[in-house]
N, C-alpha and C positions, 0 to 999 in steps of 0.2 A: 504494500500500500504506500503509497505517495502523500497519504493525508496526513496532515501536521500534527503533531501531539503536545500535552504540554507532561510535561512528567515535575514531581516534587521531591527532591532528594536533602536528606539531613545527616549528620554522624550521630551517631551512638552516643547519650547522655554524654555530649561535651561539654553541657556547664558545670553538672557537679566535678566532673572530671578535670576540670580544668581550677574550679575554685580549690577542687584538693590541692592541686601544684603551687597554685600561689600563696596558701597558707602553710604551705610542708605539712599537709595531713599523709603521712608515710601510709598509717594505715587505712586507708579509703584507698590510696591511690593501689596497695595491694591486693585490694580488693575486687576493685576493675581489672588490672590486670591478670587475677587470675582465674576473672569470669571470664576476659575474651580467650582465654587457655581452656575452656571448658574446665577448670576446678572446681568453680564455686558461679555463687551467683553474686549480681550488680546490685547496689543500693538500694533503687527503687523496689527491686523483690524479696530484701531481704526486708526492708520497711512494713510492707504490705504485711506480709508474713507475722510480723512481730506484734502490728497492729490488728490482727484476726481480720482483715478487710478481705471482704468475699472476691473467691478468685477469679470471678470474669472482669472485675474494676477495681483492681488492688492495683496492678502496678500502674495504671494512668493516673488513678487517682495517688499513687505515691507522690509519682513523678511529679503531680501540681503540690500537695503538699512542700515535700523538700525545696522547689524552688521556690514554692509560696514564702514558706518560710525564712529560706537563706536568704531572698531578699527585701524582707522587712514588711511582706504581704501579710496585713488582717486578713482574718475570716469572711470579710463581706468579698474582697476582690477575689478573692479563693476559691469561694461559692459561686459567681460570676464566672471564675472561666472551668467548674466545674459544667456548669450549665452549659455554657457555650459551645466546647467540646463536647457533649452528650452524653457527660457524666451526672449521675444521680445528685442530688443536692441532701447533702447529708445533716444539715440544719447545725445552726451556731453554735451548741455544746460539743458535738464530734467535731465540728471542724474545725472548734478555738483547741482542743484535745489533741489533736493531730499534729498542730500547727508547736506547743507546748509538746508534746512528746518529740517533735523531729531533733528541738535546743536542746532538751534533755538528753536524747543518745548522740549527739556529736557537739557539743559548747565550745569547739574549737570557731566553730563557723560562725557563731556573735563574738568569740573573743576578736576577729582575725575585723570586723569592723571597727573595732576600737583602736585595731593596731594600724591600721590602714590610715583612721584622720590622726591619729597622732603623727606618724609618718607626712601626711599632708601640709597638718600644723608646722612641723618644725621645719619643712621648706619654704611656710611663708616666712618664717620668721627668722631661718639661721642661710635658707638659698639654696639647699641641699640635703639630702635624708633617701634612706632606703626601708622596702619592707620584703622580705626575702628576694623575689625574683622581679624587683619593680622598682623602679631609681624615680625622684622625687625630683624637681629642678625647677628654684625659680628664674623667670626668663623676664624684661623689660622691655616692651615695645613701645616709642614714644614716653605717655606716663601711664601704662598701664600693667599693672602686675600678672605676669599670666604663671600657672604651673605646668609645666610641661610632666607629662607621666609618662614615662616610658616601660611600653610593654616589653614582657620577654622574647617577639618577635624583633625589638628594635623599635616598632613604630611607636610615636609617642600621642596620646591622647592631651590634648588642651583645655583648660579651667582658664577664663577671661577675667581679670580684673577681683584678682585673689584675695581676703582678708579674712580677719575672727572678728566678731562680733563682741562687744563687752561682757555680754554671757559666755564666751566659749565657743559661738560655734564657725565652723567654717562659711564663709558667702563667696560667691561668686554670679559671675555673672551671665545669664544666660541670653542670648538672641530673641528669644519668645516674649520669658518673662519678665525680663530687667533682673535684678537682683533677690538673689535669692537664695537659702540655705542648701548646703549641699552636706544632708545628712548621711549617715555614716552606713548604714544599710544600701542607700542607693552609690555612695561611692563605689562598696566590693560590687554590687550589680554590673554597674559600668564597666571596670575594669573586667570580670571576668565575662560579659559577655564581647568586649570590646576583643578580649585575645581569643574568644571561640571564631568571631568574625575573621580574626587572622590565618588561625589554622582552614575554615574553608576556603580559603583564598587560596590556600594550596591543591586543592578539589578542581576547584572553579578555573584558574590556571592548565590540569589537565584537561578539562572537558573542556574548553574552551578551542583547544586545538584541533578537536574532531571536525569532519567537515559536515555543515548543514546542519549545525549545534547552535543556537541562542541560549547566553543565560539572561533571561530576561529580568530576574531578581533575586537581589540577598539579603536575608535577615537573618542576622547571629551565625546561626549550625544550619542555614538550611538553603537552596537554593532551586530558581524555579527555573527549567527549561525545557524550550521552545524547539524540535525536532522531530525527523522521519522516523520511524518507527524503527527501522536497520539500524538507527544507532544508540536504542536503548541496552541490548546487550552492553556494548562500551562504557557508556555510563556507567551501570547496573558494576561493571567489572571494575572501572577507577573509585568507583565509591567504597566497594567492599574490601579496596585493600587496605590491611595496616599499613600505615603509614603513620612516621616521626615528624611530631609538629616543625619545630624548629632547635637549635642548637643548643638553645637555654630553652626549652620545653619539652624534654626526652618521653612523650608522651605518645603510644600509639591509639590511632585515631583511623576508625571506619562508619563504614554508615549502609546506606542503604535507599530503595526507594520508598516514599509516603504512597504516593499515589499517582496515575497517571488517566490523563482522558484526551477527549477529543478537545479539537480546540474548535469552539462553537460561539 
């Protein structure tokens, strides 16, 4: 067939995966590792498991859990993209429970918030600071303070017009909304979805090369393209290989397809 497809392709739980590496959670990341070995199983299933959540909607509903939680999501947004995806709405006592049980079995993942604006702080204030695999760096353009973040891929992420506030907290400033607090939950969000966006870059790069491949869009882990049907195989093949993110992120990363249709 000649008729155009669009297909949806993502990796394999790359945010938790990747928030393990930048906080050195040794043990998660052996954990993945030795689910994609067939040893054991991945977060999401062990979560499910541990929480008695019935087996047809345990691991998705992990899945939004854990991230719900790591980054700084309440129960009402939870419940929201519980619903959305066509998950069951498991009402505000399970799903504030859930959310509270994910911090209890790993407190590494709110400490590693704390450590991050601290990190933040003492670049507005001393021009330089590290948080394991992430360099802090203030930058001056014209009069305005920026931090430059630099991920483990190299690339750096920008914060405009950097300061703390007489309470504490960090401000910066945003395009949108003018000024405004850049609280410590959505910093780790940033940065670790900002370096899942880098590792598919390496995906997106191969498939890119195929002939009569569009990627017509990316968000975080996941990418949507626009192609003949002959070259889903290759896709299908460049997704599912392990593959090592970057040099300072010794992480293997595969994936697979969501979903594919016509394009109508």
């Amino acid at each position: 067939s000649k008729k155009e497809i669009i297909g949806r392709y993502d990796l394999s739980a790359i945010e938790p995966r990747v928030g393990a590496f930048l906080r050195n959670d040794k043990k998660t990341l052996d954990l993945y590792r030795l689910a994609d070995e067939g040893k054991g199983k991945d977060e999401y299933t062990i979560f499910g498991e541990k929480m008695n959540l019935p087996l047809d909607i345990a691991r998705p509903v992990s899945k939004e859990i854990i991230l719900g939680a790591d980054y700084g999501l309440g129960h009402v947004t939870v419940r929201a993209n519980f619903i959305n995806k066509g998950l069951p709405d498991l009402g505000e006592a399970k799903s504030r429970a859930l959310i509270q049980a994910r911090h209890t079995e790993n407190p590494g993942v709110k400490k590693s918030w704390y450590d991050l604006e601290k990190a933040f702080k003492l670049a507005i204030l001393n021009g330089r600071s590290t948080y394991n695999h992430i360099e802090f760096e203030r930058i001056l353009i014209g009069n305005k303070k920026f931090i430059a973040v630099i991920l483990p891929s190299g690339r750096a992420k920008f914060y405009a017009d950097c300061g703390i506030s007489s309470n504490g907290k960090i401000l910066y400033n945003d395009t949108r909304l003018g000024k405004i607090e850049l609280r410590p939950y959505l910093l780790y969000e940033n940065l670790v979805q900002a370096s899942a966006t880098d590792v598919l870059f390496l995906k997106v790069a191969k498939v890119e090369k195929l002939k009569d491949v569009k990627v017509k869009l990316t968000i975080y882990d996941e990418m949507v393209v626009s192609t003949l049907p002959k070259n889903v195989k290759a896709i299908r093949r460049i997704m599912a290989e392990g593959e090592a993110a970057f040099p300072n992120m010794p992480l293997s990363f595969k994936g697979g397809e969501s979903s594919t249709f016509w394009k109508g």
